[in-house]
C-alpha positions, 0 to 999 in steps of 0.5 A, a space after each residue: 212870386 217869392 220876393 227875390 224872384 220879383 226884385 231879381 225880374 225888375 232889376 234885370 230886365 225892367 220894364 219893357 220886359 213886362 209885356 204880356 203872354 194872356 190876352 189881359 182881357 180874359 181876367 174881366 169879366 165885365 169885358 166878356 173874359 172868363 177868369 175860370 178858364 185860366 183858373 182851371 188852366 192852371 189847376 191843370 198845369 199844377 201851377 199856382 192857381 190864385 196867380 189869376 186873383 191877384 192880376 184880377 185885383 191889381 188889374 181893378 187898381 191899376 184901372 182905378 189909378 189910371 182913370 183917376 191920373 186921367 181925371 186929373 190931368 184933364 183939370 190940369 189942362 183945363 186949368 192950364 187954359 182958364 190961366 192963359 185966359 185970364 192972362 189975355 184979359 190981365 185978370 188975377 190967375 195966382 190961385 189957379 196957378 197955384 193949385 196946378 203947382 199942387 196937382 202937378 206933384 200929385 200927378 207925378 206921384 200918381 204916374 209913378 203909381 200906375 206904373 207900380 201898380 202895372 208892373 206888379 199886375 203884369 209880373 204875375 200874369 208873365 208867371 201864368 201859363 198859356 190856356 192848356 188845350 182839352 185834348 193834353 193828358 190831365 198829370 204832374 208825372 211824365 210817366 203818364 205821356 199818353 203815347 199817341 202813335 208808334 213806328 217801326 219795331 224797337 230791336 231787342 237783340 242784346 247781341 246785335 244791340 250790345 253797344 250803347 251810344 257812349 261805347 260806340 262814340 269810343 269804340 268808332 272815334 267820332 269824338 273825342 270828350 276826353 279832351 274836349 272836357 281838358 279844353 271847354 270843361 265839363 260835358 265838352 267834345 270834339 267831334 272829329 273823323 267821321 263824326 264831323 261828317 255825319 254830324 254836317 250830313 244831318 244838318 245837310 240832309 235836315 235843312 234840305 229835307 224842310 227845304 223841299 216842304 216849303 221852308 225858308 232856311 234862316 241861320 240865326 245869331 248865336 246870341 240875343 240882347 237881353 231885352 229880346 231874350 227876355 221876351 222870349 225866355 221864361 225866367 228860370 230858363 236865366 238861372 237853368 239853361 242861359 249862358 251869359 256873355 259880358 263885353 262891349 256894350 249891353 249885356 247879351 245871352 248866347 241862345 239855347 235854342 234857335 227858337 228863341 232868335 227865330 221867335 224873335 225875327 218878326 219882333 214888333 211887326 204887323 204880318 199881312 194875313 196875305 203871307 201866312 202861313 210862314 214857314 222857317 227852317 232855322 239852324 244854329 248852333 245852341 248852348 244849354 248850361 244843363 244845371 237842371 240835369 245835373 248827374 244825368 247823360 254825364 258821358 258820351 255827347 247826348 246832353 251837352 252843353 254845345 250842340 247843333 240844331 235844325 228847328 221848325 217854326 211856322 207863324 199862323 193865322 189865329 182863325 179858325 184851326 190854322 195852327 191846329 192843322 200846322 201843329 199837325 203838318 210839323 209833327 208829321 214832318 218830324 216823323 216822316 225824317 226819321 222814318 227816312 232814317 228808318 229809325 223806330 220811335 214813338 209819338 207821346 203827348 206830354 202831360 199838363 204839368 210838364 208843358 213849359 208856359 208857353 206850350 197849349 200842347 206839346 207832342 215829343 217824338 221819342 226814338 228807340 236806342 237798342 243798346 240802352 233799351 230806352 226811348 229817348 227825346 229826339 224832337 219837341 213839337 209845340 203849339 203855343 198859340 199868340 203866347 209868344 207873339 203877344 210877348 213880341 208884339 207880332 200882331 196879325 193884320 195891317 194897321 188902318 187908323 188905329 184898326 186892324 185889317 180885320 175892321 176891330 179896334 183890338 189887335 189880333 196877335 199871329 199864332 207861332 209854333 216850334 218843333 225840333 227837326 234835328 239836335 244833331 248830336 243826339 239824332 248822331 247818337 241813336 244812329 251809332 246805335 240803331 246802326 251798329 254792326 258786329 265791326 263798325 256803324 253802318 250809315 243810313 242810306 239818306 246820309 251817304 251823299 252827304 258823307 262823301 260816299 262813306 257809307 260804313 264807320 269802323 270801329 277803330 278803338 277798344 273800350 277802356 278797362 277803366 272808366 275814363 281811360 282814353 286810347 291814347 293812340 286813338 287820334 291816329 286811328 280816327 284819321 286812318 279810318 276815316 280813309 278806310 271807310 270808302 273800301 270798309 263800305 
């Protein structure tokens, strides 16, 4: 890594962040590993391919000065007894004493060292991505996503599609960015009237829909200690996306996806085989800094830097297929939610140069918007097998005298998956699209016993002549249709 990266990564987070993603034990060779594997992993990834070298040779050092501080502290002790002896029989002990004063300075200058020498040989195997699965499309170009399946047929109806999601959010008042940017800044809102309803149904509607699946609702913390964050945040994630809260106490991280606290919650623990599969249907609200995107999705509230989320994350066996078969059963429950919303979209596997590191294979559901003529990320579905567990040392089994349950002296690490249900304000989005009608915004039938009954939003406003002029009136108008909307159903 660039020297700046290496200093920015140690200062930050130390140490105790440097645990590892790749079992280390696929870099040698002489313990049955395969290093060409991860070699060609990476040269799939377009990643940094002699990353796998150099954890090679710090790894070899590493080992070197380890066996080396071991030899030396068993003639320390050795010599540590031989003194007491002679001091039993009132022999002369200088020398040996002596020499210990010697080896205890080398010792401590080896320890120091070895731990130099790990730090370096973890830092670049942190940088290194997870195994890439054989079925992920072979590309550093997105538009070469290989699309996997379809649903529904995307309208083209310029006349009965004419409104994208920014002129609706106008046009029917659910929200109001205007103000929102004069209170919180760029890329701020205010959901307000029926937009604050349609947003809890989502959210409502989600958590129920994974509920009745088998999921255990968990509602996470809105931030993390930086310690955790760091464990389960690549390192541009800190620069990119990770909004920094200052206070009382150690420094903490507001979460940018329920992922992240979620991966965590079994941080450090053993899991019985017994109780896998688990399933976790989380919710929260995320904050994402968005730097990256920086000129793109500037209006309405598809790409903002708050929104709300209801994520699939399951923890696996890592036998057999286990998360294979969860990695299609979370999928399925993704599309089966919006084909209840009766929305069209479809299936893509993204290529190898756009999977995050933790990601062996990552499947995105893209919904059809009729009004911007697009398909649009609405769910992102990832397998990433041990990567994260072995990050957060969720190990797989009991411990038994130093063995795990399955009767070996290596630890097993469970397998975790994610997957995106619902960011609800985008999911909002595509619905004031695919549901627009020639004076309001129709609501999907699933959502109306979460709306209170409403079941149509009207337009209550006109678009601006002028880009960004506002209805100064508009507020007014949002409370009146709000109670309009019952009779416009």
């Amino acid at each position: 890594a660039p020297a700046c990266l290496s200093i920015a990564f140690s200062s930050a987070f130390g140490r105790a962040s440097l645990s590892t993603m790749l079992d280390i034990n696929l870099f040698r060779e002489e313990k049955g590993g395969n290093p060409e594997i991860v070699r060609e992993s990476q040269r799939k990834r377009f990643a940094r391919v002699e990353l796998v070298d150099e954890v090679i040779e710090k790894d070899k050092e590493w080992r070197k000065v380890r066996f080396d501080l071991t030899e030396m502290k068993t003639q320390y002790k050795s010599n540590s007894k031989l003194v007491a002896q002679k001091k039993k029989n009132k022999e002369d002990a200088d020398d040996i004493i002596a020499k210990n004063k010697e080896l205890d300075g080398v010792i401590k200058d080896m320890e120091k060292k070895e731990a130099q020498v790990l730090e370096e040989r973890d830092r670049a195997l942190h940088q290194i991505g997870n195994l890439i699965h054989e079925s992920v499309p072979v590309s550093n170009d997105e538009e070469n996503n290989a699309i996997v399946r379809t649903f529904g047929e995307p309208a083209q109806d310029g006349e009965r599609f004419k409104y994208n999601h920014v002129d609706l959010t106008i046009l029917t008042g659910i929200a109001d960015t205007e103000r929102g940017a004069a209170v919180a800044g760029n890329r701020g809102y205010f959901l307000q009237g029926a937009g604050v309803l349609l947003n809890q149904a989502l959210i409502n509607y989600g958590l129920g829909f994974l509920v009745k699946k088998g999921y255990s609702p968990l509602q996470t913390p809105f931030f993390m200690k930086q310690s955790v964050m760091a464990e389960c945040a690549q390192l541009e994630q800190f620069d990119e996306e990770l909004y920094k809260v200052t206070g009382e106490g150690d420094d903490k991280y507001l979460i940018a996806t329920s992922e992240q606290p979620t991966a965590a919650f079994h941080r450090k623990e053993w899991i019985d085989p017994s109780s896998l599969p688990r399933r976790y249907v989380s919710y929260s609200s995320c904050f994402r800094k968005e730097v990256g995107s920086h000129g793109r999705d500037t209006l309405g509230i598809f790409r903002i830097h708050q929104f709300e989320k209801v994520e699939q994350f399951t923890v696996t066996s890592p036998e057999e297929d286990a998360s294979w078969k969860m990695f299609e059963e979370m999928i399925s429950s993704s599309e089966e939610f919006y084909q209840s919303l009766k929305i069209p979209y479809r299936v893509v596997a993204i290529v190898s140069g756009e999977l995050n590191n933790a990601a062996a294979k990552k499947l995105d559901l893209e919904a059809w918007f009729p009004g911007s003529q697009a398909f649009r990320e609405l769910v992102s579905c990832s397998n990433c097998l041990d990567y994260q567990a072995r990050r957060l040392e969720v190990r797989y089994g009991t411990s038994v005298k130093g063995k795990t349950a399955a009767g070996n002296k290596d630890k097993q690490y469970v397998h975790m998956l994610n997957s995106t249900l619902t960011a609800t304000e985008r999911t909002l989005c595509c619905i004031l699209e695919n549901y627009q009608e020639e004076n309001g915004v129709r609501v999907p039938e699933v959502l109306v016993p979460y709306m209170h009954g409403i079941g149509f939003i009207p337009f209550v406003n006109k678009l601006p002549k002028q880009k960004g002029k506002a209805d100064k009136g508009a507020a007014k108008k949002v409370a009146q249709g709000v109670a309009d909307m019952a009779v416009k159903e």
